[in-house]
N, C-alpha and C positions, 0 to 999 in steps of 0.2 A: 790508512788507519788514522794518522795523522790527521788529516782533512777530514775524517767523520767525525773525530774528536772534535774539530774547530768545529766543526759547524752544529754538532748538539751545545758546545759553549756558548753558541750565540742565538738559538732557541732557545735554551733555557733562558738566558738574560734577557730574550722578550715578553719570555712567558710572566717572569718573576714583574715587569715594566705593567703588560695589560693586568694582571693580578691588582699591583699596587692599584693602579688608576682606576679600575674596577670598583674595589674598595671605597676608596675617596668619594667616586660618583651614589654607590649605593649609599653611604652614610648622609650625603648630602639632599640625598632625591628622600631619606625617609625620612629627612626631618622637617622636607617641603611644605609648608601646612599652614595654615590658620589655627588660631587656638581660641578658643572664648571662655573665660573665667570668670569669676567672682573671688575679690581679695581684700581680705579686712585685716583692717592694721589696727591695733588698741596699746594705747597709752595709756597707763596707770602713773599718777604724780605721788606719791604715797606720803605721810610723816612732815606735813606741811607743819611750821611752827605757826600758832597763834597768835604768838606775839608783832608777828612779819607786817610790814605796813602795806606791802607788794610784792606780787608774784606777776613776772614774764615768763609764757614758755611759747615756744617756736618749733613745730611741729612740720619736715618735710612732707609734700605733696607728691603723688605722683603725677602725670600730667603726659598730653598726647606729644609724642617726640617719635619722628622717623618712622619706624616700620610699626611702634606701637599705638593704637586710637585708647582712649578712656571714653569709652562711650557713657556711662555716669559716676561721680565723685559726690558721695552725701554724708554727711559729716554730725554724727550724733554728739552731743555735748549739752549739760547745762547751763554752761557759762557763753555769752558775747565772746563773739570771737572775730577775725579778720583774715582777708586774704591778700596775700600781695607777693609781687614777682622780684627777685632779687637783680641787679642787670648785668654782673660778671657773667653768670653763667645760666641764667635764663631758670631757675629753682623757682615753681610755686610754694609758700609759707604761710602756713596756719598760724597766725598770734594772739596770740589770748594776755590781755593785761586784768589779775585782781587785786583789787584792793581792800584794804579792812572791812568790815570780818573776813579773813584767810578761814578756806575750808578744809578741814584736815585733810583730803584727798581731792584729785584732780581726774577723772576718766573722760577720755578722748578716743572716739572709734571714726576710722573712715571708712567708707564701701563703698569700693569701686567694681564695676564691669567694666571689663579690659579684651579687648582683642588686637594679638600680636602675629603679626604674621612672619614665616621665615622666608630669607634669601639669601643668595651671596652677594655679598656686597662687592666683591673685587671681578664679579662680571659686568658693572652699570655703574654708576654712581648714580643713574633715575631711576632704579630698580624700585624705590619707593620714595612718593613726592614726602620730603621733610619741610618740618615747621620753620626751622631755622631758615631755609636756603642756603644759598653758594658761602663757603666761611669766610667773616669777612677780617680785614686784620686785625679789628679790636677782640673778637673772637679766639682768632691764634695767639694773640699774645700770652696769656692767661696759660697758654699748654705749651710755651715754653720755659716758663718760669722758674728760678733757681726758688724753693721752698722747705720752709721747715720740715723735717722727715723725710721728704722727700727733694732731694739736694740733687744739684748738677757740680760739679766741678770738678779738678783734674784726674782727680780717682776712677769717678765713673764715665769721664770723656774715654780716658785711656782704655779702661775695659771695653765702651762700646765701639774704641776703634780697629782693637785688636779683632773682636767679635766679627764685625761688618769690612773685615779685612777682604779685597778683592770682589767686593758688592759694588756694583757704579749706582744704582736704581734702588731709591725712596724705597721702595717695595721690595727687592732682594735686601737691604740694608734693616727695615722693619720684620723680616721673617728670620735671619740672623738672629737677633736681640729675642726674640719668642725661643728659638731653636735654644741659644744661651741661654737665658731662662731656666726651660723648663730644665734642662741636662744639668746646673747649676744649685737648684732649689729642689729642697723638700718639702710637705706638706704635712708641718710640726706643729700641732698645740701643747705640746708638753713645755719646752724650754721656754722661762719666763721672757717676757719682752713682745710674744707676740702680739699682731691685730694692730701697731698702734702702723702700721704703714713706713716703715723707717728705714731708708735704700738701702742706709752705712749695713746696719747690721743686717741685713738680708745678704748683701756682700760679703759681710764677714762668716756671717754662722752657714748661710744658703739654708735656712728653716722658715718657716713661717704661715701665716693662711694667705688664703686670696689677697689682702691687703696687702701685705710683705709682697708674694710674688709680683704685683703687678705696679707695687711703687719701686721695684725694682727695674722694670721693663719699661714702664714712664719715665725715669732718672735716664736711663741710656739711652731712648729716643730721644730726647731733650738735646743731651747731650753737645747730639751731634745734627742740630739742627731740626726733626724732625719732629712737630708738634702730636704732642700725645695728653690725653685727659683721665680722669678716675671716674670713673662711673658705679654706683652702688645699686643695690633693691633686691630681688628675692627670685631665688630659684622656683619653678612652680613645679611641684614632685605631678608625677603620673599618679593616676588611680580620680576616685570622684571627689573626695574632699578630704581636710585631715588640719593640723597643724603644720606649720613650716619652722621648723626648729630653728633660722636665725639669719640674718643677711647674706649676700651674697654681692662681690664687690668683682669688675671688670678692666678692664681698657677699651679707649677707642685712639686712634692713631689719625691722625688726617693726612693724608694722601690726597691729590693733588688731582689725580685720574679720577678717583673714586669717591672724596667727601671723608667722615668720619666711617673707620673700618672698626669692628671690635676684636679682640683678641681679648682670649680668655685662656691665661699660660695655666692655671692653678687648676683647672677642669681638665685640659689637656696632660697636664702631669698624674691626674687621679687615670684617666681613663687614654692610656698611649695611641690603642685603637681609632680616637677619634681626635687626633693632634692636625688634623688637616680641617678637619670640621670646628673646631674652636679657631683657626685665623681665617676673621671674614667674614663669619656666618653669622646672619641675622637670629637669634634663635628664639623660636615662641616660646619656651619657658622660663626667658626672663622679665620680669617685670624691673623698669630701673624707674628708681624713688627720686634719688638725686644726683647731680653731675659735680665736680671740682671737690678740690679740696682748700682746707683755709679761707672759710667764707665767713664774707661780712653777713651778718642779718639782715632783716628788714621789718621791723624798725632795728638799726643799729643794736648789738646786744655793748652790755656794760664790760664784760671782759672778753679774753682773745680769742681770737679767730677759730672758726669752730674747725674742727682737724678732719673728720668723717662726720657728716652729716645722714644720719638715717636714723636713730634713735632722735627723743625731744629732746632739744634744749633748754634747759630751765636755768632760771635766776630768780634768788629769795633778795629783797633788799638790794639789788648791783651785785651780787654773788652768787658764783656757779652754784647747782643744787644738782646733789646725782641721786637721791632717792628716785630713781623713774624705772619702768617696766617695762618692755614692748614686744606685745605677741603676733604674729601671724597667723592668719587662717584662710583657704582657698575652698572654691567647689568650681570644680570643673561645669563646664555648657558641653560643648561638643567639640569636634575637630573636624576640619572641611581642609581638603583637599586645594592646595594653591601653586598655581602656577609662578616658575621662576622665571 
C-alpha cells in the first residue's frame, strides 16, 4: 500500500511538471505571430502665450529596433520641423523651433505602419537580425547607472542580494528579481506619487504602475552588476481599431547569451497565467517609442534631463511648458502566422 501511495505521489508530480510546461509552451506558441498595424500619435501644444519670443518642442519617434520594422513614419504638421537621433541611446527626435508670432496652439500627428513580430528571446540571441548589433560598452554603460528615481545603492544592492541568493547564472539571477517583483509589488494608481518611476518608494510602498514596477526591477539588476534599461510606447489592444488609452513602459536586461531580453513584471503581475510569457518574450503588441531614461535632447533642451520620454517636450522661452496632450490611436492590418 505504501508503495502504491509512492508511486501515485510521483505521477501526480509529473503530471502537475508536463501540465506546467504544457502551459508555458501553449501561451508562447499563440502569441507566435506577425502583427501589422497602423499607429497615430497626436500632440496637441495648447494655451501657447503670445507674448513668448520662442517655442522648442521635442517630440519622441518611434523607429525600426529589433524584432519591430516601421515600414512608414509621416509626419503631419504646419510648422518646419527636424529630425535627429540622440546618441546615449539611439531615440529618433522631432524638433520643432518657433519664433514670434507664437501660435496659440501647436498639433503634431505621426503615422506609422508598423510590423512586429513575436519570439523568445532567451532561445537565440539571432532570433531576429537587430539595428543596434552585439552591445557594445559604451552601450552598457548607460544601463548600469546609479540615477535619479531610479537609484542603485546599498538598500537596493542588499535587497537584490538577498533576492538572487543561491542564483550563480545572469539569467537564474535576472528571473529572481522579476520573481521579487512581481510577489513584492502592486498595480496601484490610487496612492499619490505614482508613474514618476521611483525604486525608493516602490521599495517602500510596493504600489505603483509599469513605471514603479520596472524601475524597481532596473534598480536591482543594476545593482548587482547586471545591465538593465527602460523601455516605453504602447500596448496595441486586440479588435480592428479604437483608441489606446495611454503608455505603456517595459524592461530589457542584457544578458550576455542572448543580447537585450524584455521583461514585463507589471503585465505579469495583471495577468499570473502568463508570468512565463512576459520574461523573454518578444511581444507583437508592443510598439516601443523610446528607450532610457534622463535623456539629453537633441538639440540640447534648456532645463533637466527629461525623466520618461514618450509625451512632447516643450519649452516657452528656456522653460518647461506642460500645457501638452497626447492621444493614441491604432487599426489593425492582419496577423500572419510566424515562425520561432
Amino acid at each position: 500500500m505504501r508503495r502504491l501511495l509512492w508511486w501515485l505521489f510521483w505521477v501526480g508530480v509529473l503530471l502537475v511538471g508536463i501540465t506546467v510546461s504544457a502551459r508555458a509552451w501553449v501561451s508562447r506558441q499563440s502569441h507566435s505571430r506577425e502583427r501589422l498595424f497602423q499607429f497615430s500619435y497626436t500632440a496637441s501644444v495648447t494655451d501657447l502665450p503670445a507674448q513668448a519670443s520662442e517655442v522648442r518642442i521635442w517630440v519622441p519617434l518611434a523607429k525600426t529596433r529589433d524584432n519591430q520594422r516601421i515600414l512608414s513614419r509621416q509626419v503631419q504638421t504646419r510648422y518646419p520641423y527636424e529630425i535627429h537621433e540622440e546618441p546615449v541611446f539611439g531615440n529618433d527626435i522631432l524638433y520643432m523651433a518657433l519664433r514670434a508670432p507664437i501660435p496659440p496652439r501647436v498639433d503634431i500627428t505621426i503615422d506609422y505602419d508598423a510590423s512586429v513580430r513575436s519570439g523568445y528571446r532567451l532561445r537565440s540571441r539571432r532570433l531576429f537580425a537587430t539595428s543596434q548589433g552585439v552591445a557594445s560598452a559604451d552601450e552598457l554603460a548607460p544601463a548600469l547607472r546609479d540615477e535619479p528615481f531610479m537609484v542603485v545603492n546599498e538598500v537596493i544592492k542588499r535587497l537584490a542580494t538577498e533576492a538572487t541568493m543561491g542564483h550563480t547564472t545572469d539569467l537564474a539571477r535576472t528571473r529572481a528579481i522579476y520573481d521579487h517583483v512581481i510577489r513584492h509589488m502592486s498595480y496601484d494608481k490610487t496612492t499619490p506619487g505614482w508613474g514618476q518611476g521611483d525604486t525608493l518608494r516602490a521599495c517602500l510602498l510596493g504600489k505603483g504602475n509599469c513605471t514603479d514596477f520596472h524601475s524597481l526591477f532596473i534598480s536591482m539588476a543594476r545593482s548587482i552588476g547586471i545591465p538593465a534599461r527602460f523601455v516605453i510606447g504602447a500596448t496595441i489592444p486586440q479588435g480592428p481599431e479604437g483608441e489606446i488609452p495611454g503608455y505603456h513602459c517595459w524592461a530589457e536586461v542584457h544578458l550576455h547569451e542572448y543580447g537585450w531580453v524584455p521583461v514585463d513584471a507589471s503585465e505579469a503581475w495583471k495577468h499570473p497565467d502568463l508570468r512565463e510569457y512576459y520574461f523573454g518574450v518578444l511581444d507583437p503588441n508592443k510598439l516601443l517609442i523610446s528607450a532610457g531614461r534622463n535623456i539629453r535632447l537633441v538639440p540640447a533642451q534648456a532645463g533637466s534631463l527629461i525623466n520618461i520620454f514618450i509625451d512632447p517636450y516643450v519649452e516657452v522661452d528656456g522653460r518647461s511648458f506642460g500645457a501638452v496632450e497626447t492621444r493614441f490611436r491604432f487599426r489593425d492590418h492582419q496577423h500572419k502566422e510566424a515562425r520561432i
